[in-house]
C-alpha positions as CSV (number, residue, x, y, z in Angstrom):
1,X,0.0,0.0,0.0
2,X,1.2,3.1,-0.6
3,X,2.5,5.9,2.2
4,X,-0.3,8.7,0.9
5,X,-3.2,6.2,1.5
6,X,-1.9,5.0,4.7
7,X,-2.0,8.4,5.6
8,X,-5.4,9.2,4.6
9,X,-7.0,6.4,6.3
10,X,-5.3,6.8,9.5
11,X,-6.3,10.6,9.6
12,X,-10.1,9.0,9.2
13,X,-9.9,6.8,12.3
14,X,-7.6,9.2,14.5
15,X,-8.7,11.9,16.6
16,X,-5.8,14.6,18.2
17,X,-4.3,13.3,20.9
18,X,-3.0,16.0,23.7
19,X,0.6,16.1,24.4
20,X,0.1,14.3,28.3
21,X,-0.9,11.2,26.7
22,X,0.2,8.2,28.4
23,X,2.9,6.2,27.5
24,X,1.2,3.0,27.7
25,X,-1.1,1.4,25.3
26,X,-4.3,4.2,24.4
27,X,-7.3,4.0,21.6
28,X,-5.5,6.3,19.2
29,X,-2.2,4.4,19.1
30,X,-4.0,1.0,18.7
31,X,-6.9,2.1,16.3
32,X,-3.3,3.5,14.1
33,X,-1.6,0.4,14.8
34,X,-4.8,-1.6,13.5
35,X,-6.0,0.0,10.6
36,X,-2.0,-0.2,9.1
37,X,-1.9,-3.7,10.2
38,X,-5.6,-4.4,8.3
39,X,-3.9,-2.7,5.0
40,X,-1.1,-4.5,5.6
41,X,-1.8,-8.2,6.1
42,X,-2.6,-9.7,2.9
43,X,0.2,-8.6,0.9
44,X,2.2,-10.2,3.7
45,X,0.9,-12.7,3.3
46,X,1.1,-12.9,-0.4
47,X,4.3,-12.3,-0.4
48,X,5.5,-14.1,2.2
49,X,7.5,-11.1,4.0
50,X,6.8,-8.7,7.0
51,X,6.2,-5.3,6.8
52,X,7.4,-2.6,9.4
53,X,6.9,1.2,10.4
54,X,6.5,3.1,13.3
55,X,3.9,5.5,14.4
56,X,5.0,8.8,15.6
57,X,2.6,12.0,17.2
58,X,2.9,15.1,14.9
59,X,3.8,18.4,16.4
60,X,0.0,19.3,16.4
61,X,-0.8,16.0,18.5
62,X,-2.0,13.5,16.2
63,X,-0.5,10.2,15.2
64,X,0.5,9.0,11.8
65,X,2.1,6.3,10.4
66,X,5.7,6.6,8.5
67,X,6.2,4.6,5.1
68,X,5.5,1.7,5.2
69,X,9.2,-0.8,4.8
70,X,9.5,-3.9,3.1
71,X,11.6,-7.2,5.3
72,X,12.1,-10.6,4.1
73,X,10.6,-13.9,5.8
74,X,12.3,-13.5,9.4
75,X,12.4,-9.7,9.8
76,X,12.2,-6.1,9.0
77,X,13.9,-2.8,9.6
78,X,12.3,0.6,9.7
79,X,13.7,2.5,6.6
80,X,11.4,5.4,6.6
81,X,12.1,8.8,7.7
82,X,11.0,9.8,11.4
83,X,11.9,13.3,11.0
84,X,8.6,14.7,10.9
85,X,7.6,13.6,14.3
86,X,8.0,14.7,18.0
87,X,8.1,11.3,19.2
88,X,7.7,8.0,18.2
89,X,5.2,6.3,20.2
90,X,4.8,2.9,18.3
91,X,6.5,0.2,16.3
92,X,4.2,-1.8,13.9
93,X,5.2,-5.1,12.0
94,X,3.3,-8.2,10.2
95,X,4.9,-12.0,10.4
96,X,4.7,-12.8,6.7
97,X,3.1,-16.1,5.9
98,X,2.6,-19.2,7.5
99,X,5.3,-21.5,8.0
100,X,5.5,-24.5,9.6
101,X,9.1,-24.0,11.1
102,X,8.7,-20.3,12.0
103,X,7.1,-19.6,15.4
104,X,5.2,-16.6,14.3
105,X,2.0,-16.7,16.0
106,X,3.5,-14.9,19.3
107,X,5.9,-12.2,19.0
108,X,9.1,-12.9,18.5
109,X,12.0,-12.0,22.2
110,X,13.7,-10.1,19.5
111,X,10.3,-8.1,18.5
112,X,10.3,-7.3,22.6
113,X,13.7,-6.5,23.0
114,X,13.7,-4.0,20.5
115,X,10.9,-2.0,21.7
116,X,12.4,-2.1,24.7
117,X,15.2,-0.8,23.7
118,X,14.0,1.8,21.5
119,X,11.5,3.0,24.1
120,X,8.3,2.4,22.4
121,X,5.5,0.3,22.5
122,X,4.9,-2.2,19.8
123,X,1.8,-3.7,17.5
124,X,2.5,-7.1,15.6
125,X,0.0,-9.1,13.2
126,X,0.2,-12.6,13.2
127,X,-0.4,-15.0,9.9
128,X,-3.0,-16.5,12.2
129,X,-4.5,-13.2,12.3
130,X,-3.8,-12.3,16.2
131,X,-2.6,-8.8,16.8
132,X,-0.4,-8.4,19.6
133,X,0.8,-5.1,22.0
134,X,4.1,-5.3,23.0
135,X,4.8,-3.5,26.1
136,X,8.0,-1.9,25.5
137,X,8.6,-0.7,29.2
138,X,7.7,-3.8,30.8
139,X,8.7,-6.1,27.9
140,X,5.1,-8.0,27.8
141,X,3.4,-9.1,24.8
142,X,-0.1,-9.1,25.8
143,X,-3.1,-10.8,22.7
144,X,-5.4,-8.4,21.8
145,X,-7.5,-10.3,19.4
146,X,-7.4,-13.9,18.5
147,X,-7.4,-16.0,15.7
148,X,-8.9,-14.7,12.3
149,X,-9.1,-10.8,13.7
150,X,-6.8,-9.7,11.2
151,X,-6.9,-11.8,8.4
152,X,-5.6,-15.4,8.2
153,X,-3.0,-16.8,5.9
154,X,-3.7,-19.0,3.7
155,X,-3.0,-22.7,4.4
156,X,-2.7,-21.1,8.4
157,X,-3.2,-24.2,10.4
158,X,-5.0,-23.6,13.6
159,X,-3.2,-25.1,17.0
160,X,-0.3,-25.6,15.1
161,X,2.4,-24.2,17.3
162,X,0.2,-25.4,19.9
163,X,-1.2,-23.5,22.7
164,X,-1.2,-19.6,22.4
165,X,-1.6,-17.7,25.9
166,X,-3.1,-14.3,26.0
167,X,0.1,-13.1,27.8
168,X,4.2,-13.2,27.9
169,X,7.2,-11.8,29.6
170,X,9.7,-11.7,27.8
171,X,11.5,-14.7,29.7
172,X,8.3,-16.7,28.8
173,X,9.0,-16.1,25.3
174,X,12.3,-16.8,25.2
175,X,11.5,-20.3,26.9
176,X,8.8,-21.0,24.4
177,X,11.6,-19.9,21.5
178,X,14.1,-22.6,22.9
């Protein structure tokens, strides 16, 4: 999808957002996080990649998304320019397709780690269609929909990596990655 059309639909479902906004999780920096995930899915999925940005608060308060970068199967790097924000309040990323050997339906201890370290909070879009917060602060991915919310993958096989909790630390994670 293109950076211009991201843009307009995120100025449709966001309202200003006051400067003493809290750091954790809020409706405007979710409803952002969702609507570029929804764009975003199925050509993930169709191409088997991920997908990554941020979403940053404009000097007049609101938040937008940057342009959107293109990864490869296992990853993705920001590319776009942050400049025009005051802060950076989000990261965003989808996990590609489904694959059998990836363990993709749960964010990843590096997805954590770097929001942790970058001292944001973070949105990820499974290929089973869960979208996750991370909680860069307190490195905790928490489920804040399930299965199908965001689109599925095709040939997504349900209860393959087994159980999902709703909830990780980041040590859980990294036991579950071992």
């Amino acid at each position: 999808m293109r950076p211009a059309i991201i843009t307009a639909l995120l100025a449709l479902v966001l309202m200003p957002v006051g400067s003493g906004a809290a750091r954790a999780q809020d409706a405007a920096e979710l409803a952002a996080a969702r609507a570029v995930l929804l764009q975003l899915q199925p050509r993930s999925f169709a191409e088997n990649v991920e997908y990554c940005g941020y979403i940053g608060r404009m000097p007049d308060g609101r938040l937008m998304a940057t342009e959107v970068s293109r990864g490869d199967s296992f990853g993705c790097l920001s590319r776009a320019d942050e400049s025009r924000f005051v802060e950076i309040v989000a990261s965003f990323h989808t996990h590609a397709g489904f694959d059998r050997s990836a363990l993709s339906e749960v964010p990843s201890s590096d997805d954590v780690m770097g929001d942790h370290a970058e001292g944001v909070n973070g949105y990820v879009a499974t290929p089973g269609g869960r979208l996750w917060y991370i909680d860069g602060a307190r490195q905790v991915a928490t489920q804040i929909c399930g299965l199908g919310c965001m689109g599925q993958a095709p040939g997504f096989i349900p209860g393959d990596e087994g159980p999902i909790a709703s909830r990780y630390t980041l040590a859980e994670i990294r036991a579950r990655e071992r």
